[in-house]
Structures are given as C-alpha cells and as structure tokens.
ZAZASE-188825 format. One line per 10 residues: number of its first residue (from 1); for each residue x, y, z of C-alpha. Coordinates in pm, 1 decimal, decimal comma, m for minus. Each point is the difference from the previous one (the first is absolute). Layout:
N
NUM = X:Y:Z ~ ...
***
This chain:
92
1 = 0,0:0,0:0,0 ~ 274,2:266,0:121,7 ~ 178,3:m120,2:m335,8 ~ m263,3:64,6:m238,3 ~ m63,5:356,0:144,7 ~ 409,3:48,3:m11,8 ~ 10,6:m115,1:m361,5 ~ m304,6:267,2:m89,7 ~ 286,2:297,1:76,6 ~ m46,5:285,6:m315,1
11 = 270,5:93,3:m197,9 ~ m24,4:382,1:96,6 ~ 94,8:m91,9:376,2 ~ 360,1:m184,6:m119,7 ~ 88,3:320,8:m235,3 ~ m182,2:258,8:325,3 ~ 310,0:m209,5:191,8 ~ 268,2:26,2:m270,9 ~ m60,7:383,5:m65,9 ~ 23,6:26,9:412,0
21 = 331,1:m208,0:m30,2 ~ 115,8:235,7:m240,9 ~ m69,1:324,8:161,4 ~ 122,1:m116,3:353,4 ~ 340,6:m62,5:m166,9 ~ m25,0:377,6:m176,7 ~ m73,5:91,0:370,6 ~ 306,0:m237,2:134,2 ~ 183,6:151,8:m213,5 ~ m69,0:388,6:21,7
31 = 35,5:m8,4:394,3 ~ 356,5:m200,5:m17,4 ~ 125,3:197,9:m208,8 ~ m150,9:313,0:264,0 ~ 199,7:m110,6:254,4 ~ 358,0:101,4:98,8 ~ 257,0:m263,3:m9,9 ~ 206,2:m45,0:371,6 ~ 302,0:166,1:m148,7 ~ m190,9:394,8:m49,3
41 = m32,2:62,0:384,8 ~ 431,1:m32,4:55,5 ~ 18,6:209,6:m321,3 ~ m288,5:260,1:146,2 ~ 204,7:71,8:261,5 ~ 305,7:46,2:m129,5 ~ m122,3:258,9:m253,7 ~ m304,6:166,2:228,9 ~ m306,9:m191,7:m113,2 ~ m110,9:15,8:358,2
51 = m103,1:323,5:m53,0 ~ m254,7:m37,0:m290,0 ~ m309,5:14,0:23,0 ~ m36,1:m358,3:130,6 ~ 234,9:22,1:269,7 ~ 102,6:m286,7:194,7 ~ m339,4:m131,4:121,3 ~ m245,1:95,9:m276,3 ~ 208,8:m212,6:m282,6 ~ 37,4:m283,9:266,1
61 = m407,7:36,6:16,1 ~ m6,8:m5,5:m381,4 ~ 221,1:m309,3:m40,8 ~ m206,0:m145,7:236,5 ~ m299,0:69,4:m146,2 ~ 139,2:m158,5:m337,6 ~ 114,6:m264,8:184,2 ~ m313,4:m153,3:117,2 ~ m151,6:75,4:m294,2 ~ 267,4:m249,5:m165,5
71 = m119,8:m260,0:209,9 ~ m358,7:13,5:m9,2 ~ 33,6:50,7:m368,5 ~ 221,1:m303,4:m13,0 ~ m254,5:m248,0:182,3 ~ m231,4:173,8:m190,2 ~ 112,9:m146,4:m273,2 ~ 106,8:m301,0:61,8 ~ m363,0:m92,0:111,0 ~ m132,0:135,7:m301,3
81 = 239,9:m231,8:m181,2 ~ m120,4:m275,8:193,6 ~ m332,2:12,4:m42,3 ~ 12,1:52,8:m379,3 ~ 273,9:m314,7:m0,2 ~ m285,9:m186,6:190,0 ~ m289,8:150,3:m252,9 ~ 181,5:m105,0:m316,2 ~ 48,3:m337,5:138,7 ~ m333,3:m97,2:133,4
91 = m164,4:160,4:m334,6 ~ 246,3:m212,3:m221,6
***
C-alpha cells in the first residue's frame, strides 16, 4: 500500500527538488566565497583593518553570521539530496 502511493510521486516534485539542489549550491557558493579566509585578520592588523568600519567585533559577528549560514545551508542540502536520491529510486 505505502509502495503504490510512493510509486504515484509526479515528475514536477523530482525537478521542484533538483532546481532547490541547484540554487542551494548558488547559495553555498555566494556565502563561501563572502567569508574571510583565517589569514585576513593577522594581515588586518598589521596594516590597520581594525579600524574599518567593521572593527574587531562587528566582522567577527559577520563571519559568524556566514558561518552558520554555511552549515545550515550545507545540511540543507544534503537532505535535499537525499530525499531526491530516495525519490528517483522508489519512482524507478
């Protein structure tokens, strides 16, 4: 019974998934690239970054920020993958 109902999953749902699969990896990709690498903050404050706008604490915050989004973005998508792995299969 729970097959039958499984097998009866449209076509639109399993390209809804892909397109989400594609624009969580646009999103991956936009926020990594965002972020500042380890190395900026010993080259800040050698040449004064610490007093930009951002300061010490407020690019900390942003890093942060782009930090968790990373992750939830990341199991974001690998659940997305996942279910669409498990779609295609039980459809096929």
């Amino acid at each position: 019974m729970i097959m039958s109902v499984l097998t009866a999953i449209p076509p639109a749902v399993i390209y809804i998934l892909g397109g989400l699969i594609i624009a969580l990896a646009i999103f991956l990709s936009i926020v990594i690239a965002k972020q500042s690498g380890k190395e900026e903050g010993l080259s800040g404050t050698i040449v004064g970054g610490s007093e930009s706008y951002f300061g010490k604490n407020k690019g900390a915050d942003k890093n942060a920020v782009l930090a968790k989004l990373t992750i939830i973005g990341s199991i974001l998508l690998v659940v997305v993958s996942a279910a669409l792995m498990i779609l295609v299969k039980i459809s096929f």
